[in-house]
C-alpha positions as a Python dict, from the first residue, in 0.01 Angstrom:
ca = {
    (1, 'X'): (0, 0, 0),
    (2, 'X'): (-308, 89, 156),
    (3, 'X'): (-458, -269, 144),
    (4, 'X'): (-145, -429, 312),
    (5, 'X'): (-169, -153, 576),
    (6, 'X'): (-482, -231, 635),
    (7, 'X'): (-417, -630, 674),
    (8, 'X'): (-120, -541, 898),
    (9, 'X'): (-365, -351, 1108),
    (10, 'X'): (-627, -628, 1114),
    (11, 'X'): (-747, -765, 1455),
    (12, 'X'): (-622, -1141, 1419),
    (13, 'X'): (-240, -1038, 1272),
    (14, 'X'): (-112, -1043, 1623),
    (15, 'X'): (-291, -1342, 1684),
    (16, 'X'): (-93, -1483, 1335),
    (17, 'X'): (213, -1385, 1439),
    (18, 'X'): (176, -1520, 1807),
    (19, 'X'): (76, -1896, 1665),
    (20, 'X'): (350, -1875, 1356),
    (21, 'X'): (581, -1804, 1684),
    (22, 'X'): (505, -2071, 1894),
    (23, 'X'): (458, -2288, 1580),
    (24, 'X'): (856, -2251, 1552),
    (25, 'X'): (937, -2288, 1907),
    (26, 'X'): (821, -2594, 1929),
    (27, 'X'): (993, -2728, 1572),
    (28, 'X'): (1281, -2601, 1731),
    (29, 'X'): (1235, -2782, 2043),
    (30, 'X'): (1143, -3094, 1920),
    (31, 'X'): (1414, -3134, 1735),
    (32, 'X'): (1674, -3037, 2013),
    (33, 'X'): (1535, -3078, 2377),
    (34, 'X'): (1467, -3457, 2345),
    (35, 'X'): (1819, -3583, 2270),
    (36, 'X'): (1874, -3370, 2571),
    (37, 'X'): (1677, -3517, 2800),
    (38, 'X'): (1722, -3879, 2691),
    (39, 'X'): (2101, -3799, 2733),
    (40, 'X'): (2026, -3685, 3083),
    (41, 'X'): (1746, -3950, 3138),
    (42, 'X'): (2015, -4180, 3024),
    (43, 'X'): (2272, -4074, 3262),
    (44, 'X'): (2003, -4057, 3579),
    (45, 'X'): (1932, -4431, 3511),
    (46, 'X'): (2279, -4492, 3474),
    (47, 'X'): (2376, -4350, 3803),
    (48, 'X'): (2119, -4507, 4018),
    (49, 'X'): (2248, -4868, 3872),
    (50, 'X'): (2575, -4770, 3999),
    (51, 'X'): (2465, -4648, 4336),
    (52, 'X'): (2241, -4980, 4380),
    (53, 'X'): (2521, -5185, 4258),
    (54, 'X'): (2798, -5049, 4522),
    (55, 'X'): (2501, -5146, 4739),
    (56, 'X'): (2543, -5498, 4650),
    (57, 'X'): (2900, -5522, 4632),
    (58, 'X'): (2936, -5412, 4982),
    (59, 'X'): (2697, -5677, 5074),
    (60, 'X'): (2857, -5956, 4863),
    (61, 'X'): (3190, -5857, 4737),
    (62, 'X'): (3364, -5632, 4932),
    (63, 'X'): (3468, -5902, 5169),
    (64, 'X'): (3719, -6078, 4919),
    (65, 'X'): (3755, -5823, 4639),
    (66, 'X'): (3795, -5483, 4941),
    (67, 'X'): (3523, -5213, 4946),
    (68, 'X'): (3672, -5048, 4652),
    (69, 'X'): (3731, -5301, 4416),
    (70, 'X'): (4095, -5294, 4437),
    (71, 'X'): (4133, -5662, 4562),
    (72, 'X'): (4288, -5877, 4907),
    (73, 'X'): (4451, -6166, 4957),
    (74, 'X'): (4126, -6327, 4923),
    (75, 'X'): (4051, -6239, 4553),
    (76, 'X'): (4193, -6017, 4303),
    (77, 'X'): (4117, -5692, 4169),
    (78, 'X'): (3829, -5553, 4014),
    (79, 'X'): (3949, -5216, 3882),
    (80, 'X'): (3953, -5234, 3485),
    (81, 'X'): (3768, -5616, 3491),
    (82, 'X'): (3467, -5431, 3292),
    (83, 'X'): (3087, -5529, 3288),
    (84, 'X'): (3126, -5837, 3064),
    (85, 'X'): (3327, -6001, 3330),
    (86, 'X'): (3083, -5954, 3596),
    (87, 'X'): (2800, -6023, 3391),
    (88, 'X'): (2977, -6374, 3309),
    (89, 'X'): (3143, -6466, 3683),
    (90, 'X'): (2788, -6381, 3863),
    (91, 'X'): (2549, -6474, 3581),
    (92, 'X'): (2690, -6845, 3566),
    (93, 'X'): (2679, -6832, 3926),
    (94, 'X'): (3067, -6853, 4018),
    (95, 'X'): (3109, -6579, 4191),
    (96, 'X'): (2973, -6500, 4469),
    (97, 'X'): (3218, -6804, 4529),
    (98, 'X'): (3083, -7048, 4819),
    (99, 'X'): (3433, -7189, 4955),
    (100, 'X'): (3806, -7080, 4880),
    (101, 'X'): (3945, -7377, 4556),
    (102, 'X'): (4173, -7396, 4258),
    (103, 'X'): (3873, -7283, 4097),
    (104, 'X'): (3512, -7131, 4104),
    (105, 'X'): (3247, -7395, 3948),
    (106, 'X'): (2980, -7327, 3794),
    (107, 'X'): (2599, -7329, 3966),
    (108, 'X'): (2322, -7179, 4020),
    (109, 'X'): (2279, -6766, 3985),
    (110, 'X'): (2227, -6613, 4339),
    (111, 'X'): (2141, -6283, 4181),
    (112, 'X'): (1878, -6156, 3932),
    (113, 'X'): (2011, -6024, 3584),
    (114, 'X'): (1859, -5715, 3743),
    (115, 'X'): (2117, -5666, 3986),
    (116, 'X'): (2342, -5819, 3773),
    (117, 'X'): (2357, -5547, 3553),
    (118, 'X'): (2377, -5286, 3841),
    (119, 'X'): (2648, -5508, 3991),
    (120, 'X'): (2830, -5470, 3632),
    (121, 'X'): (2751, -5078, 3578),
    (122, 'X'): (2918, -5044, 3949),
    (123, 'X'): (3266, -5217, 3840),
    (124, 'X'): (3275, -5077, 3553),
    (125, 'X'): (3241, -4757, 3702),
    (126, 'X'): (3568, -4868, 3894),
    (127, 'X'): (3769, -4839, 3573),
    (128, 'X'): (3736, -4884, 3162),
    (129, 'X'): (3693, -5254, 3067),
    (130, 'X'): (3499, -5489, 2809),
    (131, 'X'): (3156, -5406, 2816),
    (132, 'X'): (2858, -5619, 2817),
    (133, 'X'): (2804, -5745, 2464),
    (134, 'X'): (2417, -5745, 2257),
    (135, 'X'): (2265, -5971, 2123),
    (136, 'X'): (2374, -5853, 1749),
    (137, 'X'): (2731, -5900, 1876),
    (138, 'X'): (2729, -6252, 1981),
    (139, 'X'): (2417, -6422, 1784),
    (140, 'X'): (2592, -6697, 1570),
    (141, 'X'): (2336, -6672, 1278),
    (142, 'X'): (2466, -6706, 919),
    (143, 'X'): (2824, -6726, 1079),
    (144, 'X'): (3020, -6988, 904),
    (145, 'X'): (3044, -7348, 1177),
    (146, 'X'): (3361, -7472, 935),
    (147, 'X'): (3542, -7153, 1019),
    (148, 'X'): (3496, -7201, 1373),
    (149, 'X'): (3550, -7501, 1405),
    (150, 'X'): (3916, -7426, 1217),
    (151, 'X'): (3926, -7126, 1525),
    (152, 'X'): (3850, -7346, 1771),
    (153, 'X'): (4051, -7648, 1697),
    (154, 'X'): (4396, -7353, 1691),
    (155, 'X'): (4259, -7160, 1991),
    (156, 'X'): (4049, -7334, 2269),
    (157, 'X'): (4076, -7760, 2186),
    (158, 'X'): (4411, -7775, 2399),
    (159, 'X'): (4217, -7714, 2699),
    (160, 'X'): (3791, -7746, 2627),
    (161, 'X'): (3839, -8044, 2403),
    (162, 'X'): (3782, -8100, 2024),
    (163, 'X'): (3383, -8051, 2070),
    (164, 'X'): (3430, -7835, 2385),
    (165, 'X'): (3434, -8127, 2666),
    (166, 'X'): (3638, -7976, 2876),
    (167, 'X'): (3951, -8152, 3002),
    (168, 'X'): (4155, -8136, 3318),
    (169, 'X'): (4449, -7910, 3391),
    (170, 'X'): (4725, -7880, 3668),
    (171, 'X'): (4682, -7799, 4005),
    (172, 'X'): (4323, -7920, 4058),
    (173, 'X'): (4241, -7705, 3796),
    (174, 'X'): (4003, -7772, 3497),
    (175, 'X'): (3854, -7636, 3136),
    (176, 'X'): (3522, -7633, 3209),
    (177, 'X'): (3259, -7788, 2968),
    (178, 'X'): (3087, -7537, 2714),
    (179, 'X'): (2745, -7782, 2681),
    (180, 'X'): (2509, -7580, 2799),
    (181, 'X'): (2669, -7227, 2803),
    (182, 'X'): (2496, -6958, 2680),
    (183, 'X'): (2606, -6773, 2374),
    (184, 'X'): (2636, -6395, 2480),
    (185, 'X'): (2872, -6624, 2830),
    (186, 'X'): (3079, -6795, 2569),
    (187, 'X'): (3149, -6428, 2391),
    (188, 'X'): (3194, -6264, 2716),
    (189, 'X'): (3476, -6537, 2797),
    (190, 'X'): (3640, -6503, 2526),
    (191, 'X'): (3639, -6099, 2581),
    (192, 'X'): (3750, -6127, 2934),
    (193, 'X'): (3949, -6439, 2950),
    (194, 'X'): (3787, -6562, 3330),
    (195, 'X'): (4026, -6778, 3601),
    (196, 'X'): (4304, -6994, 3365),
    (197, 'X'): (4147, -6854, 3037),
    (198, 'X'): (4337, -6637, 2869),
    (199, 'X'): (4145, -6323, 2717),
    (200, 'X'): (4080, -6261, 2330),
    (201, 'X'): (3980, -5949, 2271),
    (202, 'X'): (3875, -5779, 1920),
    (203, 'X'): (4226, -5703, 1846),
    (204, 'X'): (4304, -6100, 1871),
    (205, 'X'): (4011, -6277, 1769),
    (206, 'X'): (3764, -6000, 1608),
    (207, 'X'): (3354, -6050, 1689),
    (208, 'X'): (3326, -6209, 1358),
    (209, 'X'): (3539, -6485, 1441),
    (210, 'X'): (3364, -6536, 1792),
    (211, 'X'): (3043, -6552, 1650),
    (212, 'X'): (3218, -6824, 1403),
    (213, 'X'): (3349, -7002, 1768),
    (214, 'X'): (2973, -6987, 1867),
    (215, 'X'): (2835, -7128, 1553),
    (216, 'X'): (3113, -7449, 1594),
    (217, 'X'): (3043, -7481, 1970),
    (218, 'X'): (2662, -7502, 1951),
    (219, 'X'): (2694, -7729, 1637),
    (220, 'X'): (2896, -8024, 1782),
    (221, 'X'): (2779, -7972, 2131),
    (222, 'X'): (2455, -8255, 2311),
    (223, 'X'): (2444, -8400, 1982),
    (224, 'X'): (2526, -8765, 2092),
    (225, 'X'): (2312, -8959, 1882),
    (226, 'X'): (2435, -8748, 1551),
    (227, 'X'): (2819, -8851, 1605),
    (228, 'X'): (2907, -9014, 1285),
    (229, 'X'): (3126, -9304, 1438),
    (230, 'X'): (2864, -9402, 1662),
    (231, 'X'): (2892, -9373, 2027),
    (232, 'X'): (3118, -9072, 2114),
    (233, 'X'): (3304, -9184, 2432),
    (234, 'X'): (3223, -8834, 2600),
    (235, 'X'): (3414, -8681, 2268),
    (236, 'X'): (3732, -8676, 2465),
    (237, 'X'): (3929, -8739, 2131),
    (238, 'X'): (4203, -9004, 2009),
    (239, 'X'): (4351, -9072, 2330),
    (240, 'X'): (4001, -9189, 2540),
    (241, 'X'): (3867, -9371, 2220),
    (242, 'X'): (4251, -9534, 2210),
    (243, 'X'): (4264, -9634, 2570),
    (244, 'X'): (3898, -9781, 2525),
    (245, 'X'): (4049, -9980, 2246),
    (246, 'X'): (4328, -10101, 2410),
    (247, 'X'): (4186, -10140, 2824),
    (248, 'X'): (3838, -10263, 2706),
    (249, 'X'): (3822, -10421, 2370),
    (250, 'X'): (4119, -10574, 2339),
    (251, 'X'): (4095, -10734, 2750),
    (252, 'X'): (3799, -10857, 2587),
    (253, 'X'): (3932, -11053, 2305),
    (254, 'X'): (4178, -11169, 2526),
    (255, 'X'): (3980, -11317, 2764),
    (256, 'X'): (3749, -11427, 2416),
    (257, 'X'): (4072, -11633, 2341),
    (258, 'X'): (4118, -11767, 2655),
    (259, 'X'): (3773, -11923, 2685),
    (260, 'X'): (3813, -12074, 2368),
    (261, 'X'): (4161, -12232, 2430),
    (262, 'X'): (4015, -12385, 2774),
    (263, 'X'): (3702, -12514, 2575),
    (264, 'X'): (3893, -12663, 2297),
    (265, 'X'): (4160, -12835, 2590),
    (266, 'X'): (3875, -12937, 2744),
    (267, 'X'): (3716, -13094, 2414),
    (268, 'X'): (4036, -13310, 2369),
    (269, 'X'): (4046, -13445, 2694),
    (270, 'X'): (3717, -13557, 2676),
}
């Protein structure tokens, strides 16, 4: 007893006792005050995409879809659209739109993916919608081409074509070609079903299956000089290769015949 009184009364105790203390303040803060503050980091960043995104929708927007998103005569709503859409409309450059038409084409990006995503935090702060997929969601790797070519063919080849083409529909309108399109724009199409597409979300076609789409799409698409018949014809399908046949080939033979028939007149008369 008299030993531990005496190490209790010992010069550096406090000094132990003062370290061992601050020792488990700082376990305990560790392990709690940084989920805080990335929450709230988190949540700063957030908000200062949305205010710098309402910045640029009053400056390109707000003339055609009003100055709170809720739509004119000149272009429809925006309220519930989500980030996916707006990160498809402005990142394949239809939208801003350059002139009033059946529909907005697709060219150049006028904004940066930057302000893209603030643009996209700002409407979806306008109401809940599809949000911007990652990369995990919509990379096509190890997802099977046969099945989405099967998904495809039931779900998208009325309109895009057998190998995604495109084709024309009414009213000036079209299916646009998907050569070229980006896989995370092809998943956020299908999500948000933009202008005469209609929408398939996860409840529809689940993200397996639109990775399967992808795989299909980017298998059959620029791949011209791998077409197993030979020469394609655009890969328009039965009814271009059929009119080819019967317009081209077979005025061909005709006038084939013909020549022969006036050469072998002309043979006898001679």
């Amino acid at each position: 007893m008299k030993k531990l009184s005496a190490r209790r009364r010992h010069p550096l105790a406090a000094l132990v006792v003062l370290l061992f203390a601050l020792a488990a303040t700082g376990g305990l803060y560790a392990a709690f005050a940084p989920a805080d503050e990335a929450k709230a980091d988190t949540s700063a960043s957030q908000s200062l995409a949305i205010t710098e995104g309402e910045k640029l929708y009053a400056t390109g927007c707000s003339s055609c879809h009003g100055t709170g998103g809720q739509g004119t005569s000149d272009g429809p709503t925006l309220v519930g659209v989500g980030a996916a859409a707006v990160d498809f409309q402005v990142g394949t450059g239809r939208m801003p739109a350059q002139s009033p038409g059946a529909q907005a084409p697709k060219k150049p990006q006028v904004y940066t993916q930057a302000q893209i995503d603030q643009l996209a935090a700002y409407v979806a702060s306008l109401g809940p919608g599809p949000s911007i997929p990652t990369e995990e969601e919509y990379d096509p790797t190890g997802a099977s081409s046969a099945a989405g070519g099967e998904l495809f063919r039931t779900n998208c080849a009325q309109c895009h074509n057998f190998t995604g083409e495109g084709g024309a529909l009414t009213n000036g309108k079209y299916a646009p070609s998907l050569d070229g399109v980006s896989d995370k724009h092809i998943y956020e199409a299908m999500l948000t079903g933009p202008q005469n597409m209609p929408a398939f979300p996860d409840s529809v076609l689940p993200p397996e299956e639109k990775r399967e789409i992808i795989a299909y799409v980017n298998d059959v698409q620029g791949e011209d000089e791998k077409s197993p018949g030979g020469f394609k014809l655009g890969g328009f399908g039965p009814v271009a290769e059929g009119m080819f046949a019967w317009t081209i080939v077979l005025a061909l033979l005709i006038g084939v015949a013909v020549w022969v028939a006036a050469r072998t007149a002309k043979a006898r008369k001679s």
